[in-house]
N, C-alpha and C positions, 0 to 999 in steps of 0.2 A: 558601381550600381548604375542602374540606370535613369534616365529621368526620370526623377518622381511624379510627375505629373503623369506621363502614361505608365508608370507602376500601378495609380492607384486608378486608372481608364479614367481621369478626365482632365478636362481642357485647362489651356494657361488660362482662360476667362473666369475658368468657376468659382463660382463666390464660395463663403467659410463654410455657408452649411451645405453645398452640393461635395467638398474636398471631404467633411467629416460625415458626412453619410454611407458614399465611397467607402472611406477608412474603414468605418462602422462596419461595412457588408463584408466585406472583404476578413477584416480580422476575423468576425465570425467563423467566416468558412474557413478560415486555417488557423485558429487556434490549437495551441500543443492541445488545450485540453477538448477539444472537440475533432481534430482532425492527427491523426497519424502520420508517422512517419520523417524522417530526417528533411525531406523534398518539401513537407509541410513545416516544418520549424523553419528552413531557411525561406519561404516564403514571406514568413508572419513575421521573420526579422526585415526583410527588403519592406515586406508594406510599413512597418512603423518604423523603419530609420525613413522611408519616403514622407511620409505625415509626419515628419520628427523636422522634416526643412522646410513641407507645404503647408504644415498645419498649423504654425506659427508663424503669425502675421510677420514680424520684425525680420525673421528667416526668409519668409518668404519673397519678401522683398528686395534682400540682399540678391537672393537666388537670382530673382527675374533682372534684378541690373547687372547679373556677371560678376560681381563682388563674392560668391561662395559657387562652390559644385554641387554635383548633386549629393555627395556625400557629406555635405555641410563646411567644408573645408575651403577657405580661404582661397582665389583664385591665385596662380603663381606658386603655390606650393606644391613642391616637387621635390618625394622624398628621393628620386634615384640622383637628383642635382645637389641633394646634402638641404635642401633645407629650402628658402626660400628665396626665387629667381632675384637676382639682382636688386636686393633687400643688403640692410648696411648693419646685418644680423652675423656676420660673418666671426671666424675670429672666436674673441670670447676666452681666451685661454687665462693666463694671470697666473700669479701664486699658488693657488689652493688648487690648481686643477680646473678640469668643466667648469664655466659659468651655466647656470641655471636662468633661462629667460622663458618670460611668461607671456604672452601676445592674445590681447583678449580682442573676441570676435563677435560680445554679445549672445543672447538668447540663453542663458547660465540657467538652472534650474531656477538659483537664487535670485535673478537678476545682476547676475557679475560674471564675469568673462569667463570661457573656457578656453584653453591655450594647449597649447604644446612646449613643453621642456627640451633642454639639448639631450638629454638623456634619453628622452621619445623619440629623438630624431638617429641618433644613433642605435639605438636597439632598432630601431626599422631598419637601417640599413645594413646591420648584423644580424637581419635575419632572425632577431629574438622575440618577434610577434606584437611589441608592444604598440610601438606604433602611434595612433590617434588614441586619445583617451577616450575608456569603454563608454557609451551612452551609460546614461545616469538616467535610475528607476525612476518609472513617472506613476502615478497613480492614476487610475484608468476611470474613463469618463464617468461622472454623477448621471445619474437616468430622472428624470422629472415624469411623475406622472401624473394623472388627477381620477378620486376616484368620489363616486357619488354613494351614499347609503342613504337608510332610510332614518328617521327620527328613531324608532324604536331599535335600532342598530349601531348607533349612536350613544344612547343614553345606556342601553344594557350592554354592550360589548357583544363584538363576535368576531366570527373570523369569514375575511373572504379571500376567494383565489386570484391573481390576478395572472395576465398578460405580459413578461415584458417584454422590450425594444429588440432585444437582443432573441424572444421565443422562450425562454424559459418561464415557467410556471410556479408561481410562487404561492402560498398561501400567506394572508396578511392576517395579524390581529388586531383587530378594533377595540384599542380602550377604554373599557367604561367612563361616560360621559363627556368622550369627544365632543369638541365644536366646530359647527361650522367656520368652517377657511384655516381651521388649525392646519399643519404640518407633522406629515410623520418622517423622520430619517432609518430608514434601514442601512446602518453602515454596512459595509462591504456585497451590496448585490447590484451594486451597478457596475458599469462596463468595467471588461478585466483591465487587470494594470501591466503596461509595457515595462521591459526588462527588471522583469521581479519585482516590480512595484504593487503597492497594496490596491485593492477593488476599489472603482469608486464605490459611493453611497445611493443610495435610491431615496428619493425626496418623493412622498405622497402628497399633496392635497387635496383636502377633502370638503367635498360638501355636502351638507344634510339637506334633506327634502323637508317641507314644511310638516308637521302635524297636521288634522284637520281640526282638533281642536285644542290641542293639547301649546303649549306655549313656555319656551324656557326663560326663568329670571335666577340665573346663576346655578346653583345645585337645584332651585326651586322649581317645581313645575306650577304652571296657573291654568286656569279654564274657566269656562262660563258653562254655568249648570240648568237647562230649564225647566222648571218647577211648577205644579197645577197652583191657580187659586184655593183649591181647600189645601194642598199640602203645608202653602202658605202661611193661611188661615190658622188648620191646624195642628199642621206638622206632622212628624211621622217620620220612618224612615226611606231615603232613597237608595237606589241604587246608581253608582259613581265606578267609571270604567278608569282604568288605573294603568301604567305601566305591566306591572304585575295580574292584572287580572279586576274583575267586576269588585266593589266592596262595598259594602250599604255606612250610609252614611246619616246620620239623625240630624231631620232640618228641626230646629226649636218652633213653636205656636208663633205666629204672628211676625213672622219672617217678611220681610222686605226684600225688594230685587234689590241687586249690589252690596246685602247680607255678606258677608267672604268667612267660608268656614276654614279650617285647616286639618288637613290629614299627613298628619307624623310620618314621617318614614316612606312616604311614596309620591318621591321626586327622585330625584336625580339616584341610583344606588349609592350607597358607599365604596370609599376603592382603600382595601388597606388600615379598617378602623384601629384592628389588634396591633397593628405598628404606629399606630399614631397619625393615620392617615386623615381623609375626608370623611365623613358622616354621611348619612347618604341625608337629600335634602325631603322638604315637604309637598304636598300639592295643598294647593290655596285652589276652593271651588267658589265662585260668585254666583249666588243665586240669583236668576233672573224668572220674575214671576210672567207665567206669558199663559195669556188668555186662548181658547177653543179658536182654530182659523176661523172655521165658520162660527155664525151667531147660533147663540144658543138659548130659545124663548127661556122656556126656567128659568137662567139665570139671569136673562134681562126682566124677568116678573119679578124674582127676588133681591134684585138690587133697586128697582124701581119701587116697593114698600119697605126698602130698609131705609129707617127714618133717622139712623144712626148720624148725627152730623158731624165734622171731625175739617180743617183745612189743612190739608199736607204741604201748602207752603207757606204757616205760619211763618217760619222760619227765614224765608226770604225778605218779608215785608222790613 
């Protein structure tokens, strides 16, 4: 193979995320499942055994000191010489036949050595294709995205389309009563996975846009309501805008601002009651009694001969 660093067109300088971008573009374009042909497969294997020794930091490193080739392999190792150059690896015979030797080199899927057996080393040399052991399925890169909805797209559920990394077009469902900064995982739509390994995952975050009046406390929704001096007074029914739609709502006589009514059922939906799920929550309205901007003579005549007397902060004294 040839040097991975110009496999994948960039420099021995590039840092992690100019090497996995490269990768990134490049797989794209030659993926089996997007790109044809035999000329395309062996491509899309040269760029990820390349990113299989520059993509990994610990590979990497060996690489750039001359410690490994470009094909990951142990400098000195020369299968047409039997094995490895004037290494004290020789020999090996005994009793039972072939000794079995394992020579680890780091970067293991698991974190423990991957090697070559005498048996590896002689089927190479007869010709029987075995050779270096096949690269081991990796699972293909997680995608992070971040997506923004609205409060009411949030609390009722929907669905949006999104963009990803890689161009494809995904449509997303939004859970009823997501929160803000939660995470969604969509296993398997992130980047494909090298030598038959499974998809990464797509990671959402999400953030909600605020309400303008509306306010979440758990399933609950809250808001501040404002209310005329006679509804006040003497009560009646208003009109209260909802998740769901407008619903009139009965203030009782002689209501006070910071009054807090409750309306059943129109907060958060319910997700799933017939299984035993969530309940859908309430809206809690706080009546705030709030006077004409402008002054308005009549009522300052009839509050100036209402002789009613009364201290509304008994109660502090």
């Amino acid at each position: 193979m040839a040097d991975p660093y110009k496999v994948l067109g960039v420099s021995k300088t590039a840092s992690e995320a100019e090497i996995k971008k490269a990768f990134r573009n490049l797989a794209k374009k030659y993926h089996p499942d997007t790109a044809k042909g035999d000329d395309a497969k062996k491509k899309f294997q040269e760029i990820s055994n390349a990113y299989d020794v520059v993509g990994d930091k610990e590979k990497r490193g060996k690489f750039d000191r001359g410690e490994i080739d470009e094909n990951g392999n142990p400098r000195g190792f020369d299968p047409g010489a039997g094995g490895f150059r004037g290494g004290p690896f020789g020999g090996g015979g005994g009793q039972g036949g072939a000794r079995e030797f394992h020579f680890g080199f780091g970067g293991g899927d698991e974190g423990g050595a991957q090697g070559f057996s005498a048996e590896d080393i002689f089927a190479d040399l007869l010709g029987r294709g075995r050779g270096r052991r096949a690269a081991q399925p990796r699972k293909g890169e997680n995608f992070e995205f971040a997506l923004t909805v609205s409060f009411e797209d949030a609390a009722r559920g929907s669905t949006r389309r999104i963009v990803l990394p890689d161009g494809r077009d995904l449509d997303v469902k939004i859970p009823v009563g997501l929160k803000d900064g939660q995470q969604i995982r969509l296993r398997g739509q992130g980047g494909g996975g090298v030598n038959g390994g499974p998809n990464g995952d797509l990671l959402l975050t999400v953030t909600v846009t605020p309400h303008p009046y509306l306010t979440r406390d758990g399933d609950n929704l809250r808001m501040e309501l404002p209310i005329t001096l006679q509804e006040a007074v003497l009560g009646g029914k208003v009109a209260v805008p909802t998740l769901t739609g407008t619903v009139e709502m009965n203030v009782p006589a002689n209501s006070n601002s910071g009054t807090t009514l409750r309306l059943k059922g129109k907060g958060i939906p319910g997700r799933g009651t017939s299984g035993g799920g969530e309940p859908a929550g309430d809206l809690y309205v706080k009546l705030v009694v709030t006077l004409p901007e402008k002054a308005d003579d009549a009522l300052k005549d009839f509050v100036g001969k209402w002789d009613k007397k009364y201290d509304p902060r008994a109660k502090l004294k």
